[in-house]
LOGUDO-457279 format. One line per 2 residues: number of its first residue (from 1); their letters; for each residue x negated, y negated, z of N, C-alpha, C. Coordinates in nm, 3 decimals. Each point is the difference from the previous one (the first is absolute). Last residue first. Example, Ala and Ser with C-alpha at 12.3 -4.5 7.8 and 13.67 -1.06 7.14 Angstrom:
<atoms>
2) SA) -1.285,0.225,0.708,-0.082,-0.119,0.006,0.077,-0.109,0.073 | -0.029,0.572,-0.007,0.089,-0.119,0.000,-0.090,-0.120,0.000 $
</atoms>
This chain:
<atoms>
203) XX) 1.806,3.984,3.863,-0.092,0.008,0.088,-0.134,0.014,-0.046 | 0.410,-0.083,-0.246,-0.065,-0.137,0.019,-0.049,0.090,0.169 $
201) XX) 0.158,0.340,-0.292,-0.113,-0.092,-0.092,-0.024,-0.141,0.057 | 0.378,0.210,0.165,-0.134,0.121,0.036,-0.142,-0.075,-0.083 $
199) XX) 0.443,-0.209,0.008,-0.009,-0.011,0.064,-0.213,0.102,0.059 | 0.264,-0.024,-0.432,-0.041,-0.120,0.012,-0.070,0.034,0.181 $
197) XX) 0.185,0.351,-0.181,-0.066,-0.026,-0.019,-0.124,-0.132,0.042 | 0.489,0.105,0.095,-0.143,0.058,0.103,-0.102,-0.010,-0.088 $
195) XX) 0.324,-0.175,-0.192,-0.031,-0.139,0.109,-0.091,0.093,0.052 | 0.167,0.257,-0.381,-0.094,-0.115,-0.059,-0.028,-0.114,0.159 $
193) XX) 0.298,0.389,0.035,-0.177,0.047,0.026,-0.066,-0.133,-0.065 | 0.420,-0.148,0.304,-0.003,0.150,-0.135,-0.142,0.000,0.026 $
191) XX) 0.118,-0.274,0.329,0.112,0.015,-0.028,0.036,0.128,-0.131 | -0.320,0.017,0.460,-0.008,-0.026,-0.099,0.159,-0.033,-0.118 $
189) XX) -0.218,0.209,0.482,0.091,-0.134,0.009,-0.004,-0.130,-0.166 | -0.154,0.492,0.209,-0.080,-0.125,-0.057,-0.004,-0.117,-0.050 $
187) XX) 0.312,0.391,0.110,-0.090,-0.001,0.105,-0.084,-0.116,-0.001 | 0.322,0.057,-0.300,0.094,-0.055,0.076,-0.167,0.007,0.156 $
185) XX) -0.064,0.137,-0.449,0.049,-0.159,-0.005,-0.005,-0.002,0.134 | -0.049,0.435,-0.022,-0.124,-0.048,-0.030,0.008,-0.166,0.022 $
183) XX) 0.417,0.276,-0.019,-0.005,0.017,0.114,-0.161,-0.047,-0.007 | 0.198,-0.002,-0.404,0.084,-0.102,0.081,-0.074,0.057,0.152 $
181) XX) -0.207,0.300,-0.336,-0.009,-0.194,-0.015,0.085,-0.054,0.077 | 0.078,0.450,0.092,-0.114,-0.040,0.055,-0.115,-0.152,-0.088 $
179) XX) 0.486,0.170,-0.174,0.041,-0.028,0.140,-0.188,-0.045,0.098 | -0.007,0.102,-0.508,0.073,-0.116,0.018,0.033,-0.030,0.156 $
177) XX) -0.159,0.405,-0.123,-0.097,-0.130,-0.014,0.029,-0.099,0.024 | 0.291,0.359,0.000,-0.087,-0.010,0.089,-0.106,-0.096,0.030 $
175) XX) 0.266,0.045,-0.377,0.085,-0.079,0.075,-0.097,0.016,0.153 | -0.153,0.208,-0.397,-0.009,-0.125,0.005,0.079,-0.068,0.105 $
173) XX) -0.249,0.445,0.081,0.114,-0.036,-0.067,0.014,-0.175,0.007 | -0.402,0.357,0.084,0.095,-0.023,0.104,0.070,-0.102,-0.172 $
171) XX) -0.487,0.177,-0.058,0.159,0.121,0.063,0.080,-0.037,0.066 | -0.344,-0.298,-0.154,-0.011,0.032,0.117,0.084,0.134,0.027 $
169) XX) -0.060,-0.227,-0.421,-0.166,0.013,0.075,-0.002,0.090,0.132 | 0.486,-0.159,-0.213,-0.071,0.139,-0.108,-0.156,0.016,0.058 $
167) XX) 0.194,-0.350,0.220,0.080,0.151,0.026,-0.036,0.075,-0.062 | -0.162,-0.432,-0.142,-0.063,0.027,0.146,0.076,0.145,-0.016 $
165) XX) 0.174,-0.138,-0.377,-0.175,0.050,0.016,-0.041,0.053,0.124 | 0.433,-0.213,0.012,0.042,0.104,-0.118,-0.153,0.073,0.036 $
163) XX) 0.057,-0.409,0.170,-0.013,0.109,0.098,0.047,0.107,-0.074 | -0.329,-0.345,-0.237,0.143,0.009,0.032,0.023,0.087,0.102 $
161) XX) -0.483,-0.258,-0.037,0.084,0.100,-0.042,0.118,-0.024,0.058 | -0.394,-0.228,0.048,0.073,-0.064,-0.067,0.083,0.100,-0.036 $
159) XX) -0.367,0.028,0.317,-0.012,0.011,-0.121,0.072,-0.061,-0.105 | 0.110,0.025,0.458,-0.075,-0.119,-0.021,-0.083,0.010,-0.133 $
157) XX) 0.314,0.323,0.162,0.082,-0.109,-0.041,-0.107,-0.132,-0.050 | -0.180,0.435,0.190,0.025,0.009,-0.135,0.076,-0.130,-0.059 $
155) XX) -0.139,0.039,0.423,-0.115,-0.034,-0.095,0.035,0.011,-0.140 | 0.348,0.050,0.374,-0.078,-0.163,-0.024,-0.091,0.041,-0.114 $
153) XX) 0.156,0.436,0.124,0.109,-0.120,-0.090,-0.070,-0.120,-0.045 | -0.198,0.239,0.321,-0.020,0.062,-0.122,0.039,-0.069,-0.086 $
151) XX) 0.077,-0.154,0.421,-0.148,0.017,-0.014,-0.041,0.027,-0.147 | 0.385,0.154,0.284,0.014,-0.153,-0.097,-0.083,-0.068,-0.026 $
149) XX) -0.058,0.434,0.150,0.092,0.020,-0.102,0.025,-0.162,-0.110 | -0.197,0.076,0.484,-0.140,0.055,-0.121,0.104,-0.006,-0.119 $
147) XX) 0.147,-0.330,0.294,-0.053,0.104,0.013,0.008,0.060,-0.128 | -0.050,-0.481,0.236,0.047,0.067,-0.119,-0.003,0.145,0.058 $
145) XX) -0.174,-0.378,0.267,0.134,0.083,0.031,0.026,0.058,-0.112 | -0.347,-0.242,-0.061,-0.052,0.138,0.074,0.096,0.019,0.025 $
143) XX) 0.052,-0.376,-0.193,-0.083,0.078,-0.092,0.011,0.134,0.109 | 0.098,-0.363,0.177,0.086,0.046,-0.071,0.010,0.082,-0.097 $
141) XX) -0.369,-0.165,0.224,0.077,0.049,0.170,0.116,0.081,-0.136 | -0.274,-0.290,-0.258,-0.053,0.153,0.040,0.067,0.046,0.104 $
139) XX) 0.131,-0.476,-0.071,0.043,0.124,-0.113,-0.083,0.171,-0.036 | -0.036,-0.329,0.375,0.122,0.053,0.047,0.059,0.043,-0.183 $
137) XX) -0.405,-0.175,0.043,-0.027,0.100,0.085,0.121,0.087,0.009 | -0.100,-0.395,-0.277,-0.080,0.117,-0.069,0.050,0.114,0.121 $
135) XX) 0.119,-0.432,0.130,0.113,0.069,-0.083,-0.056,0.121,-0.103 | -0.269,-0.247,0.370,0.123,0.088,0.042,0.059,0.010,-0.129 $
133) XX) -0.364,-0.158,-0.142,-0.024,0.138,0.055,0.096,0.054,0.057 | 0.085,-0.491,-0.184,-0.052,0.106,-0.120,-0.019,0.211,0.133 $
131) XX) 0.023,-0.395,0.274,0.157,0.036,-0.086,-0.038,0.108,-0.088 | -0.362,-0.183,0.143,0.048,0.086,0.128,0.141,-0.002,-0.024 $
129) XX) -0.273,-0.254,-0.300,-0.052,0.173,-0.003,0.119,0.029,0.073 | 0.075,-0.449,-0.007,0.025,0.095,-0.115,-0.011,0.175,0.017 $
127) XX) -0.140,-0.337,0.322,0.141,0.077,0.058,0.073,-0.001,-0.154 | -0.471,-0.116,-0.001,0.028,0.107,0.135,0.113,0.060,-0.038 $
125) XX) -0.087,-0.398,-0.233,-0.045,0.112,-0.063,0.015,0.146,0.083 | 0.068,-0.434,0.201,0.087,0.052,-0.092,0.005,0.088,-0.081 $
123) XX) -0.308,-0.105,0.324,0.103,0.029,0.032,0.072,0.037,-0.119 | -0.334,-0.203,-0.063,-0.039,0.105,-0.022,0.122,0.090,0.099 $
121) XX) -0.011,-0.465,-0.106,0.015,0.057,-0.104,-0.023,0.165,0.004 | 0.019,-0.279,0.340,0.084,-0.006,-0.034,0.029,0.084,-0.113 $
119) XX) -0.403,-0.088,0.171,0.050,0.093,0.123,0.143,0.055,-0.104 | -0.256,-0.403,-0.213,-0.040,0.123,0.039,0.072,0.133,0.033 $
117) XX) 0.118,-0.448,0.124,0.036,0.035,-0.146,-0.072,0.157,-0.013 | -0.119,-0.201,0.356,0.133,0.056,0.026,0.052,0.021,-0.152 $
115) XX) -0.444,-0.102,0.010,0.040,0.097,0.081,0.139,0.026,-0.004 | -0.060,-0.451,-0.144,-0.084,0.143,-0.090,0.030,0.130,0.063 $
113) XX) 0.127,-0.391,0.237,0.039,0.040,-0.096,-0.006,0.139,-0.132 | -0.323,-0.201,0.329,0.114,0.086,0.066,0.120,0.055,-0.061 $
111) XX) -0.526,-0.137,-0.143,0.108,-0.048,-0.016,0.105,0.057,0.061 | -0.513,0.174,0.070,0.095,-0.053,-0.095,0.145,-0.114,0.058 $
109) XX) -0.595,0.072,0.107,0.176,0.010,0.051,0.104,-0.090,-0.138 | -0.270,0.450,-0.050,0.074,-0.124,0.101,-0.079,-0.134,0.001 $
107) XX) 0.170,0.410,-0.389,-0.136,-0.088,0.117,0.045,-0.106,0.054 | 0.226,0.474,-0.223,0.048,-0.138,0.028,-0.115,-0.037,0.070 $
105) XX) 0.170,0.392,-0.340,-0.108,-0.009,0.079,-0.010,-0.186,0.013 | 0.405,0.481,-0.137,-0.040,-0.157,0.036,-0.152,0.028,0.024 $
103) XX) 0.174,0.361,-0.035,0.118,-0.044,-0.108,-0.060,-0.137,-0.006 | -0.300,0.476,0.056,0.102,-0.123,0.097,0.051,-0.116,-0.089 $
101) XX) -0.277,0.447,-0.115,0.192,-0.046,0.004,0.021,-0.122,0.104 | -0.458,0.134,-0.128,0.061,0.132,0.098,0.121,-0.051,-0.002 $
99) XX) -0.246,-0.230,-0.252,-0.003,0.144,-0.031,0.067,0.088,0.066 | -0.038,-0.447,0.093,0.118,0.017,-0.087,-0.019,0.164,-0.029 $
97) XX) -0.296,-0.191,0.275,0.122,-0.015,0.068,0.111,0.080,-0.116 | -0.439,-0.022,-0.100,-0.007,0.122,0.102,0.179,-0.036,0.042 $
95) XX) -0.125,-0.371,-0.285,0.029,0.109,-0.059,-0.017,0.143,0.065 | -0.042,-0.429,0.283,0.165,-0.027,-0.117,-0.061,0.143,-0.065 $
93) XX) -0.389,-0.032,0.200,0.101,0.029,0.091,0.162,0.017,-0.072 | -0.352,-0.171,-0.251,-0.052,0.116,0.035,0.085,0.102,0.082 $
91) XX) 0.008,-0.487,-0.113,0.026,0.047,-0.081,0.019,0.184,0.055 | 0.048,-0.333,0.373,-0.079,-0.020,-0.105,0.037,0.151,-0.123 $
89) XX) 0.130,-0.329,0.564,0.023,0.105,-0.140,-0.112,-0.059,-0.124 | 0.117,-0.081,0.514,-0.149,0.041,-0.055,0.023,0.078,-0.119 $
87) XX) 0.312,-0.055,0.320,-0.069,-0.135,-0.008,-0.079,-0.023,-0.071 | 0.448,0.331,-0.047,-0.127,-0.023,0.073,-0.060,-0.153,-0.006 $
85) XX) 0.439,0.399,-0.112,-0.040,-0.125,0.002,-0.127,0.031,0.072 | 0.348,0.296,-0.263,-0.115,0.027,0.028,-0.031,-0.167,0.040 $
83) XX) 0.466,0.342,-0.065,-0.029,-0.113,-0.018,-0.170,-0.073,0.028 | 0.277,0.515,-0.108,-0.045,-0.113,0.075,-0.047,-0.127,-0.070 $
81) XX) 0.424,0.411,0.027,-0.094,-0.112,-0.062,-0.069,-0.030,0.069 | 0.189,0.495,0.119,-0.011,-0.146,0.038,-0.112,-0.097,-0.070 $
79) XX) 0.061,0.459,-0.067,0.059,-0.029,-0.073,0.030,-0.157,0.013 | -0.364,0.451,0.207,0.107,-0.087,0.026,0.059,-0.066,-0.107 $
77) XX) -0.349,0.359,-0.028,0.155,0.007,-0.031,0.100,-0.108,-0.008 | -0.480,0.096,0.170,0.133,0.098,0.073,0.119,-0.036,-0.059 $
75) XX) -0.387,-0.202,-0.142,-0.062,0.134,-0.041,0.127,0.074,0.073 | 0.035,-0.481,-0.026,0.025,0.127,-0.121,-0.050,0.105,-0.025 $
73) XX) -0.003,-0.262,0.384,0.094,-0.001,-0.001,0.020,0.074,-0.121 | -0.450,-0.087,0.079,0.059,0.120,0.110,0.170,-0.043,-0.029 $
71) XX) -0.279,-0.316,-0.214,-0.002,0.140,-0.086,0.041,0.124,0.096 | 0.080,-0.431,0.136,0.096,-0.005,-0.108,-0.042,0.159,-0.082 $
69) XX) -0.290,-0.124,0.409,0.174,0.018,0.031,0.068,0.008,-0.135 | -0.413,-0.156,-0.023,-0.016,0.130,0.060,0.147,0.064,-0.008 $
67) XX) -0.022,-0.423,-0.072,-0.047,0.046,-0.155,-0.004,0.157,0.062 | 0.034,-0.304,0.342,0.099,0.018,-0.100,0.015,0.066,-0.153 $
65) XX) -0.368,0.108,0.439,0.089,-0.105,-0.047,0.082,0.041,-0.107 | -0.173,0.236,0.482,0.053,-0.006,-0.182,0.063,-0.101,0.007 $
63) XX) -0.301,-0.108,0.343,0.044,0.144,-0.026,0.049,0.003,-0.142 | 0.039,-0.437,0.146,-0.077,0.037,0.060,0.021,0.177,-0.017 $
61) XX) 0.111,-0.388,-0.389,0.049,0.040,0.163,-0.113,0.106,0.064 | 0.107,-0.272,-0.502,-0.076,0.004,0.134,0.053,0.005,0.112 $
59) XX) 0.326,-0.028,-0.341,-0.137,0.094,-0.067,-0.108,0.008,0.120 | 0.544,-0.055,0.058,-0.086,-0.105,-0.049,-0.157,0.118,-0.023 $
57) XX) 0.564,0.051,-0.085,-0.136,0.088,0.041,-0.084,-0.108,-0.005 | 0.540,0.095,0.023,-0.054,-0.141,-0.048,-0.146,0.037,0.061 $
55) XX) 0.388,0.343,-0.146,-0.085,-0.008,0.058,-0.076,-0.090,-0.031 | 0.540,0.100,-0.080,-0.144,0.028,-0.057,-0.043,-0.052,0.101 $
53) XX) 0.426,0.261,-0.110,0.009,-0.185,0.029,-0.131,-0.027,-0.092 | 0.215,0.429,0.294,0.000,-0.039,-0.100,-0.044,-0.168,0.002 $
51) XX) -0.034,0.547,0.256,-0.006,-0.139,0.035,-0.029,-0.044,-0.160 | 0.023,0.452,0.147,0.149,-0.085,-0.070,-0.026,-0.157,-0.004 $
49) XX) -0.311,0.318,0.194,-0.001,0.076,-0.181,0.103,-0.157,-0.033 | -0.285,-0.147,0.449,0.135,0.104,-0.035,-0.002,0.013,-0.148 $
47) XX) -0.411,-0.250,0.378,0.108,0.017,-0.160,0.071,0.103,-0.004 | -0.353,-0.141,0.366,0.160,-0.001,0.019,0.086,0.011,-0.086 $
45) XX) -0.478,0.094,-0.002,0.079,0.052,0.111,0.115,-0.009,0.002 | -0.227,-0.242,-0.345,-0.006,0.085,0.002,0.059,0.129,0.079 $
43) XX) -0.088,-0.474,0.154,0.127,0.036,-0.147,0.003,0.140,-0.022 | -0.389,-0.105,0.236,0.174,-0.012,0.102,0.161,0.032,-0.098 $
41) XX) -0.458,0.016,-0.136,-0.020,0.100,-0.001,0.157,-0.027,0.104 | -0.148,-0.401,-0.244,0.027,0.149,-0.112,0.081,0.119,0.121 $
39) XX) -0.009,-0.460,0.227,-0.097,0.078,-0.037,0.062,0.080,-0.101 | 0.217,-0.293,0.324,-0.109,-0.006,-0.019,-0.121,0.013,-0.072 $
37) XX) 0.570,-0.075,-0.104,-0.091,0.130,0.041,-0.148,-0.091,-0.017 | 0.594,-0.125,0.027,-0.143,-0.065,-0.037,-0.086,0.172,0.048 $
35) XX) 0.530,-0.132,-0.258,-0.097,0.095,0.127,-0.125,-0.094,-0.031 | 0.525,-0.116,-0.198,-0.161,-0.036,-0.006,-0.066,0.080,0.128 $
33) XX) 0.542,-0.154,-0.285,-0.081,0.120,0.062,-0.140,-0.021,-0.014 | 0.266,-0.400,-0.193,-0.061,0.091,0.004,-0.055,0.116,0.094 $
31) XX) 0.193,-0.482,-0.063,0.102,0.134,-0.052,-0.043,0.109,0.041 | -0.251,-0.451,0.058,0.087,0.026,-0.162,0.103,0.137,-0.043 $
29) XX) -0.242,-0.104,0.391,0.042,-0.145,-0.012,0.079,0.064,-0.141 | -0.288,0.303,0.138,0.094,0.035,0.063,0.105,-0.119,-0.007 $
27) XX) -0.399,-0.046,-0.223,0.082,0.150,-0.049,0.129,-0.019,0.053 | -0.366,-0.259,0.226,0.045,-0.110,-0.145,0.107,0.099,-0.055 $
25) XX) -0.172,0.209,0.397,0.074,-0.156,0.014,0.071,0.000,-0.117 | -0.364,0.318,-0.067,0.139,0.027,0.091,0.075,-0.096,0.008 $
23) XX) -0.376,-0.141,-0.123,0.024,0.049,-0.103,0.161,0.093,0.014 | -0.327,-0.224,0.360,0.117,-0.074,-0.098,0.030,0.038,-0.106 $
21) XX) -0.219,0.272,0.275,0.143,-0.036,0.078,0.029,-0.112,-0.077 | -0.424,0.212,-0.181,0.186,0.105,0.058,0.097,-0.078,0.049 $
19) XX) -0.390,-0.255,-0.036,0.077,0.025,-0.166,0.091,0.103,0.052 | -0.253,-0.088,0.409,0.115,-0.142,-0.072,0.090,0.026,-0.129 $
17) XX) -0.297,0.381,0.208,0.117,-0.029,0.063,0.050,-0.124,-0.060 | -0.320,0.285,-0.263,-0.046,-0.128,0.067,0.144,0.016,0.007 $
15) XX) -0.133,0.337,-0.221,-0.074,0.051,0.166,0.020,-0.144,0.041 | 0.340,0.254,-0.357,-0.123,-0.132,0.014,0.009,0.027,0.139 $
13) XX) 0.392,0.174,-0.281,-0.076,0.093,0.038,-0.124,-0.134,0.011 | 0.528,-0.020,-0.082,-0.077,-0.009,0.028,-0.142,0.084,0.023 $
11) XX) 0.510,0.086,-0.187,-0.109,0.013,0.087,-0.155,-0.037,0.023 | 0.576,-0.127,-0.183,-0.067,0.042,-0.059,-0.177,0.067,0.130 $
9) XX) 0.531,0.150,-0.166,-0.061,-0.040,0.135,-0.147,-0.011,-0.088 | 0.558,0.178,-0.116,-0.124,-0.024,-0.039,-0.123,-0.102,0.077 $
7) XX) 0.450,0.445,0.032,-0.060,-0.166,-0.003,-0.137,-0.030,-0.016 | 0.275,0.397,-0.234,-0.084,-0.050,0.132,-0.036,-0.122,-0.024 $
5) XX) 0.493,0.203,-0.227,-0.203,-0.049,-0.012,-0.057,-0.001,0.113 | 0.466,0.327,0.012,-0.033,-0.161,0.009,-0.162,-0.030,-0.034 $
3) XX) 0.348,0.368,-0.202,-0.099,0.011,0.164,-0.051,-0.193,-0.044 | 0.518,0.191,-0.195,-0.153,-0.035,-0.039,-0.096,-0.028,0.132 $
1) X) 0.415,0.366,-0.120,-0.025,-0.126,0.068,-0.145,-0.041,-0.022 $
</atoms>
C-alpha cells in the first residue's frame, strides 16, 4: 500500500506582522496551507524533520536574520526550499542567498502573483522529490525482506547470468534458482529482472 505524501505548507518567517498576515491571506486565498513565524528562532522551535513545502525567509529580522537562518537550516540537514525576500536587496546578499541553496530571492515589494507563482513552482518540485524518496524507500523496505539466500541470487541475476551459472556460483540447482527468482519478483513486486532492474536504477 502506498504511504501517502506529506502535505505541503508554505512558512512564513518576517519580524513585520502585516507581510505575515498578508502573505498568509494571499496563500491561503489560493489553496494553500500557510504558518506565519515572528522570527528565525520561533520557526526554528517549531520545525518538524517532515515538514514539507518551503520556507518564505525575509533577510532583516531582529536576532537571526534570514541569511543566518538559511545557513543553520543547512548546517542540520533540513531539506525545506527556501524562498529569500527582503527590502533591501543587493548583489551580495542574492549570491550568500543562492550559495546557501535557496531556490528564490524576491525584493519587495513584489508582485503577488509572483510569489504565488513562486511558492507554486517550488511546491511542485516538493511533491516530485517526496514521491521520488517514498518510492526509493519502500524499494529498500523490499530490498531488506530478501533473505541472505535471495540476496545472493539477486546479485548474481543482476549480472546477467542464467540460473544454469547462478546454481553452478552458488551450489544450489537450477530449478532452485529458478523457485528463489519467482519468490525475489514476487517480493519486489517486479514483473522479470529486466522491470526490477528498470525499477532499482530509477532510484
Amino acid at each position: 500500500m502506498n504511504e501517502p505524501v506529506p502535505s505541503l505548507a508554505a512558512y512564513v518567517v518576517d519580524d513585520d506582522a502585516a507581510i505575515r498576515d498578508s502573505l498568509v491571506l494571499l496563500l491561503s486565498l489560493r489553496g494553500h496551507r500557510a504558518a506565519a513565524f515572528a522570527s528565525a528562532e520561533d520557526f526554528l522551535a517549531a520545525a518538524k524533520p517532515d515538514w514539507a513545502g518551503c520556507a518564505i525567509v525575509d533577510i532583516r529580522m531582529p536576532g537571526m536574520d534570514g541569511l543566518a537562518l538559511l545557513r543553520r537550516l543547512n548546517a542540520d540537514g533540513v531539506r525545506l526550499p527556501v524562498v529569500i525576500v527582503t527590502g533591501h536587496g543587493d548583489v551580495a546578499s542574492a549570491r550568500e542567498a543562492f550559495r546557501n541553496q535557496a531556490v528564490d530571492f524576491l525584493e519587495k515589494p513584489f508582485d503577488a502573483q509572483q510569489l504565488v507563482s513562486t511558492v507554486e513552482a517550488v511546491f511542485q518540485r516538493e511533491r516530485e522529490r517526496l514521491v521520488t524518496s517514498r518510492e526509493a524507500g519502500q524499494r529498500q523496505r523490499r530490498l531488506e525482506a530478501l533473505s541472505a539466500r535471495e540476496r545472493e541470487v539477486l546479485e548474481q541475476l543482476l549480472l546477467g547470468l542464467h540460473n544454469r551459472d547462478v546454481g553452478a556460483r552458488l551450489g544450489i540447482s537450477p530449478r532452485t534458482v529458478e523457485v528463489h527468482k519467482a519468490r525475489i519478483l514476487d517480493k519486489l513486486g517486479a514483473r522479470n529482472i529486466v522491470d526490477l532492474l528498470r525499477q532499482l536504477n530509477r532510484g
